[in-house]
N, CA, C and O atoms as CSV, one atom per row, in Angstrom:
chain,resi,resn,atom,element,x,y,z
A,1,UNK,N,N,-12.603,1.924,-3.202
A,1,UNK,CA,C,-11.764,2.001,-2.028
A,1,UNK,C,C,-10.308,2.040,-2.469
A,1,UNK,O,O,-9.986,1.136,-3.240
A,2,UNK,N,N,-9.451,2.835,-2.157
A,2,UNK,CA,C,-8.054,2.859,-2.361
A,2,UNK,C,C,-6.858,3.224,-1.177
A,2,UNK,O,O,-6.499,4.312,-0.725
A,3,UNK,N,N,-6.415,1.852,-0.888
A,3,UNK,CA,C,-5.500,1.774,0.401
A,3,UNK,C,C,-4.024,2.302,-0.308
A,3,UNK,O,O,-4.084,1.719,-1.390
A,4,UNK,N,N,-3.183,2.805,-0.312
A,4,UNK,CA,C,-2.071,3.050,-0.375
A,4,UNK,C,C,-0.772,2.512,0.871
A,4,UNK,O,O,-0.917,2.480,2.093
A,5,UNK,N,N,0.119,2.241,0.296
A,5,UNK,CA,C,1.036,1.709,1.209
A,5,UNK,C,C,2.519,2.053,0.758
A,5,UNK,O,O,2.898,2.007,-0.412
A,6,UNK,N,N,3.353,2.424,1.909
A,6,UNK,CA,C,5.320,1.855,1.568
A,6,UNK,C,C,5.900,0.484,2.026
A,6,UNK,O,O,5.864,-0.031,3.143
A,7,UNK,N,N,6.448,0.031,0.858
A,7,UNK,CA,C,7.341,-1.296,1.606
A,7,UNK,C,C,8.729,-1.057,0.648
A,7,UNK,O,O,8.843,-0.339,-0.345
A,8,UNK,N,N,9.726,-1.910,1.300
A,8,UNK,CA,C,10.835,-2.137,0.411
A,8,UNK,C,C,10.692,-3.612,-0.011
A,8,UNK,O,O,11.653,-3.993,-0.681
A,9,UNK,N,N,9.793,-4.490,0.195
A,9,UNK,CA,C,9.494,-5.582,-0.423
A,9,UNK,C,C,8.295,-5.914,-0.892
A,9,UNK,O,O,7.598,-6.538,-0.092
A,10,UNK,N,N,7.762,-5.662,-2.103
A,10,UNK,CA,C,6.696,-5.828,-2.776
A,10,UNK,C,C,6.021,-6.980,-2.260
A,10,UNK,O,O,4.887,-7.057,-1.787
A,11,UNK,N,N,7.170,-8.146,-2.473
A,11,UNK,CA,C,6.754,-9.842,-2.655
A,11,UNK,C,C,6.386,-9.627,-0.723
A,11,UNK,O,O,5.194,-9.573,-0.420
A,12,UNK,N,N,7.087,-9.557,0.040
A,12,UNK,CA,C,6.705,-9.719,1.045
A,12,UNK,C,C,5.763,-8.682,1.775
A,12,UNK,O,O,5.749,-8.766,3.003
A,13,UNK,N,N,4.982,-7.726,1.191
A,13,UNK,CA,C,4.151,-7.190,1.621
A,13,UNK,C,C,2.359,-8.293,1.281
A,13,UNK,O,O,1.404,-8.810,1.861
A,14,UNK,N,N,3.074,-8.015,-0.301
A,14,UNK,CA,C,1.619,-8.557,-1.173
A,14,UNK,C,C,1.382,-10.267,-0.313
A,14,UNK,O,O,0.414,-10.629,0.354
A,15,UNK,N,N,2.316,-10.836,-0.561
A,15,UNK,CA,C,2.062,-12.090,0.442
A,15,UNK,C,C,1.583,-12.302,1.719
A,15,UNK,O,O,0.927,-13.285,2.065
A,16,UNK,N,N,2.109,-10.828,2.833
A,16,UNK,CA,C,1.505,-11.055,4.186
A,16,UNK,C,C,-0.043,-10.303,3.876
A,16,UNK,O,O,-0.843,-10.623,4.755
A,17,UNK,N,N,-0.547,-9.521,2.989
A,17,UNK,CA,C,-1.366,-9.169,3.023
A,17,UNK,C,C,-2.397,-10.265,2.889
A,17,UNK,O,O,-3.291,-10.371,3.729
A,18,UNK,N,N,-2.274,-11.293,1.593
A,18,UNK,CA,C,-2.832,-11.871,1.504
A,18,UNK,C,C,-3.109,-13.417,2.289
A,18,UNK,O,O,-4.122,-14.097,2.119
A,19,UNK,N,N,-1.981,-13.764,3.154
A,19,UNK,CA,C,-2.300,-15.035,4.250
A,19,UNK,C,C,-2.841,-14.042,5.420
A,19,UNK,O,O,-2.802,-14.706,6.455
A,20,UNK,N,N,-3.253,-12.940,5.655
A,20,UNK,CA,C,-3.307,-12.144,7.033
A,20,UNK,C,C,-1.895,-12.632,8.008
A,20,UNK,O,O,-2.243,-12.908,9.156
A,21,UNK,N,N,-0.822,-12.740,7.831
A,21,UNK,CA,C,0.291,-12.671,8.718
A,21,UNK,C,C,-0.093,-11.685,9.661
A,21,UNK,O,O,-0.534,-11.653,10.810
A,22,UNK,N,N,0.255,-10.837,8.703
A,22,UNK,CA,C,0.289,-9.377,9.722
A,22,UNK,C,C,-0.937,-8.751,9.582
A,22,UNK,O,O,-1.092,-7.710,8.944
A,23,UNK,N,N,-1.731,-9.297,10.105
A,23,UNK,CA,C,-2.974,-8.252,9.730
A,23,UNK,C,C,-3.558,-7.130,10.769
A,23,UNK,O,O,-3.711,-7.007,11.984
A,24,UNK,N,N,-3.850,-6.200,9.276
A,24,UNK,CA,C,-4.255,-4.787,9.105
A,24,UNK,C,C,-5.707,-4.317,9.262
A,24,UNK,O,O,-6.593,-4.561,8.443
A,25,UNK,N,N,-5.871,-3.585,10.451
A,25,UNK,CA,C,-7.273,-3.827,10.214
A,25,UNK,C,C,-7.819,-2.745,8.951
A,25,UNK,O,O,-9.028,-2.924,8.804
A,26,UNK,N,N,-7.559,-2.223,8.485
A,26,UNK,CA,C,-8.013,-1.757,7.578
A,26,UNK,C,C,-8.395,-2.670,6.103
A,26,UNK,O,O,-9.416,-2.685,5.415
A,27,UNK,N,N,-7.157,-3.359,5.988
A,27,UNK,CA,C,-6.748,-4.780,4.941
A,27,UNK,C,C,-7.764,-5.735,5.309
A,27,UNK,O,O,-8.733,-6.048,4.618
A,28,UNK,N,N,-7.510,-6.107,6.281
A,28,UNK,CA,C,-8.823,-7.160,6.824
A,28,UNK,C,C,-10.378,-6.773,6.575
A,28,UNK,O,O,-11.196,-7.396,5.898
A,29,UNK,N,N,-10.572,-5.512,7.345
A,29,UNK,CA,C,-11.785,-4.511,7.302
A,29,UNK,C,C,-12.633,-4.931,5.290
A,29,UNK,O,O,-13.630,-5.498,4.842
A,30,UNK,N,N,-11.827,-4.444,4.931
A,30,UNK,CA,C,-12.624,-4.431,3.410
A,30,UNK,C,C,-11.764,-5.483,2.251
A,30,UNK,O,O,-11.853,-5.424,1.024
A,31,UNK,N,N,-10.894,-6.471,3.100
A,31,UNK,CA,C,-10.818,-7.275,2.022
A,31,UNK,C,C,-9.758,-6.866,0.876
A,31,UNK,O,O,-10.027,-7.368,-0.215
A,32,UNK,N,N,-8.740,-6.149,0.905
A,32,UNK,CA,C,-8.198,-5.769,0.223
A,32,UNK,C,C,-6.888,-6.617,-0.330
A,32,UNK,O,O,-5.778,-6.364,0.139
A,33,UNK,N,N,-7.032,-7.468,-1.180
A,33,UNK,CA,C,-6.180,-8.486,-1.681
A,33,UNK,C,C,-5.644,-8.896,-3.128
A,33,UNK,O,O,-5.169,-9.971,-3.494
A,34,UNK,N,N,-5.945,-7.273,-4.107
A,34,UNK,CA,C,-5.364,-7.441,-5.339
A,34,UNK,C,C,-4.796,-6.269,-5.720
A,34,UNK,O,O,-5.586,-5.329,-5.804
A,35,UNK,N,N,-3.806,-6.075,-5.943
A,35,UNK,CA,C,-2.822,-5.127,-6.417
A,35,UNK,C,C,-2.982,-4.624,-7.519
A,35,UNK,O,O,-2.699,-5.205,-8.567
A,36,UNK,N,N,-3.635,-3.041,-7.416
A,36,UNK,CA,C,-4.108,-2.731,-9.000
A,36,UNK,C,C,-2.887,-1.659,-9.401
A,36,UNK,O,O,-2.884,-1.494,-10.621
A,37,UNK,N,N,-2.108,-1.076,-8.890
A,37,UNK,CA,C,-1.240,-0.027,-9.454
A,37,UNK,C,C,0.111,0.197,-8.184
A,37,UNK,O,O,0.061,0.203,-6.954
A,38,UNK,N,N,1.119,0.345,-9.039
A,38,UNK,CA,C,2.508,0.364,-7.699
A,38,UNK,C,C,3.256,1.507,-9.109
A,38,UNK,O,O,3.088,1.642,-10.321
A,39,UNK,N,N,4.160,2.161,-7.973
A,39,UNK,CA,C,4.774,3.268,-8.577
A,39,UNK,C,C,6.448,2.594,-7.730
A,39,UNK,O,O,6.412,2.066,-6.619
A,40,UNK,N,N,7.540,2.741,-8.395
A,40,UNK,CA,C,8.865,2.453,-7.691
A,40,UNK,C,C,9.537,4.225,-7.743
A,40,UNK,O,O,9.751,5.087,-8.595
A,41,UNK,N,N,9.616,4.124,-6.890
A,41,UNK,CA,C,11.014,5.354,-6.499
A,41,UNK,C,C,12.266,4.940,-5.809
A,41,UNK,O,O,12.466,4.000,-5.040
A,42,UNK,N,N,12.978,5.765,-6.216
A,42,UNK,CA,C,14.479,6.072,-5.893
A,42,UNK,C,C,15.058,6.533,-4.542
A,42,UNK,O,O,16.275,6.549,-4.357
A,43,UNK,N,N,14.215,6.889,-3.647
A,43,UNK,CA,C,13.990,7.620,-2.033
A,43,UNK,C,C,12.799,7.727,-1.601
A,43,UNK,O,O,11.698,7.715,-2.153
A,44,UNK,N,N,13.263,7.870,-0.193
A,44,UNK,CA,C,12.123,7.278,0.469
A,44,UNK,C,C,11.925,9.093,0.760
A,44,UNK,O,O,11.706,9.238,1.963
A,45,UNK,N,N,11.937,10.142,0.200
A,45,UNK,CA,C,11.632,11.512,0.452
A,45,UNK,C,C,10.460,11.670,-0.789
A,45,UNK,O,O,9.315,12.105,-0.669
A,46,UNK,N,N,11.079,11.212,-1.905
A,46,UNK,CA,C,9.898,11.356,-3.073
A,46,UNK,C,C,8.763,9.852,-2.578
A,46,UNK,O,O,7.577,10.179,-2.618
A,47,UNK,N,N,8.892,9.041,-2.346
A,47,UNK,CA,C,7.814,8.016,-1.320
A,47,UNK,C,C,6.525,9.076,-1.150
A,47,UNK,O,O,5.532,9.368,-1.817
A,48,UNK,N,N,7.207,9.546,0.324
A,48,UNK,CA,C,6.328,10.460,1.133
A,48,UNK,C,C,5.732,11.307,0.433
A,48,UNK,O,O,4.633,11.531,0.942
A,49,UNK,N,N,5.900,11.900,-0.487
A,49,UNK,CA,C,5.722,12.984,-1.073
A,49,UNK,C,C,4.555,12.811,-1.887
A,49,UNK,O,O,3.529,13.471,-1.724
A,50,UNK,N,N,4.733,11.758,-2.931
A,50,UNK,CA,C,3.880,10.676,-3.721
A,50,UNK,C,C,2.739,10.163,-2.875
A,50,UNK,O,O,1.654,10.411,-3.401
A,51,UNK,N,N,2.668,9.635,-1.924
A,51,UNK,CA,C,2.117,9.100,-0.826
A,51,UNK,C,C,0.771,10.296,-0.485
A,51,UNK,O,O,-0.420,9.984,-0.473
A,52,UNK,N,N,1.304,11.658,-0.233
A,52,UNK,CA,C,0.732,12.552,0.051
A,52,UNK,C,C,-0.119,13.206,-0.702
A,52,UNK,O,O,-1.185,13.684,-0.315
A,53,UNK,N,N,0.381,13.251,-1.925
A,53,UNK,CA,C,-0.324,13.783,-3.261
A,53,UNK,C,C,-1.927,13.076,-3.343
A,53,UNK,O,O,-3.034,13.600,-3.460
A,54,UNK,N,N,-1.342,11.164,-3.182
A,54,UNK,CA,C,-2.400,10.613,-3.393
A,54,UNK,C,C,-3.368,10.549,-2.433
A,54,UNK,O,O,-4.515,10.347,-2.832
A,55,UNK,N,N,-3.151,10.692,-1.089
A,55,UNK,CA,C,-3.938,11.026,-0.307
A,55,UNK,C,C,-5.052,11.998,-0.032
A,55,UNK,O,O,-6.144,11.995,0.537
A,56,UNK,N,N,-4.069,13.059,-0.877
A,56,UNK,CA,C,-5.090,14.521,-0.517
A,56,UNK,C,C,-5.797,14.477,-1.707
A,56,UNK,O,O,-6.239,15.542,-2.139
A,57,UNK,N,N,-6.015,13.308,-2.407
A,57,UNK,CA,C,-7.084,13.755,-3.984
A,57,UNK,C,C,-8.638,13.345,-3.811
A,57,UNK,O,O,-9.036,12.297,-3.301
A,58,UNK,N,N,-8.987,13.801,-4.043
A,58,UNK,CA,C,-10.769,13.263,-4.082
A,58,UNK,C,C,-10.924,12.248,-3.374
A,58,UNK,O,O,-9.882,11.612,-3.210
A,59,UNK,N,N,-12.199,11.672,-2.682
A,59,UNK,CA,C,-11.946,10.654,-2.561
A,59,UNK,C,C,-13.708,9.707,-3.515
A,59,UNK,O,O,-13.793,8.481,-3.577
């Protein structure tokens, strides 16, 4: 399973993910609570872009 996400705060994403603050039903759905790979960019145009690539690959 591979969820992809944007934040401008790592620490405060990975944290609400994991108390369910804000919960996602997708996050919730399958449990998704360890961070295996993060990419940093410079704009939020290459983000999207990146974002998209990984989306449209195999699944």
């Amino acid at each position: 399973m591979l969820y992809t996400g944007v934040t401008n705060n790592l620490s405060r994403r990975v944290t609400g993910l994991k108390k369910d603050a804000n919960p996602n039903p997708f996050t919730s759905k399958y449990k998704v609570n360890i961070l295996v790979y993060l990419e940093e960019f410079n704009s939020i145009t290459e983000v999207i872009k990146r974002e998209k690539q990984i989306k449209a690959g195999s699944r």
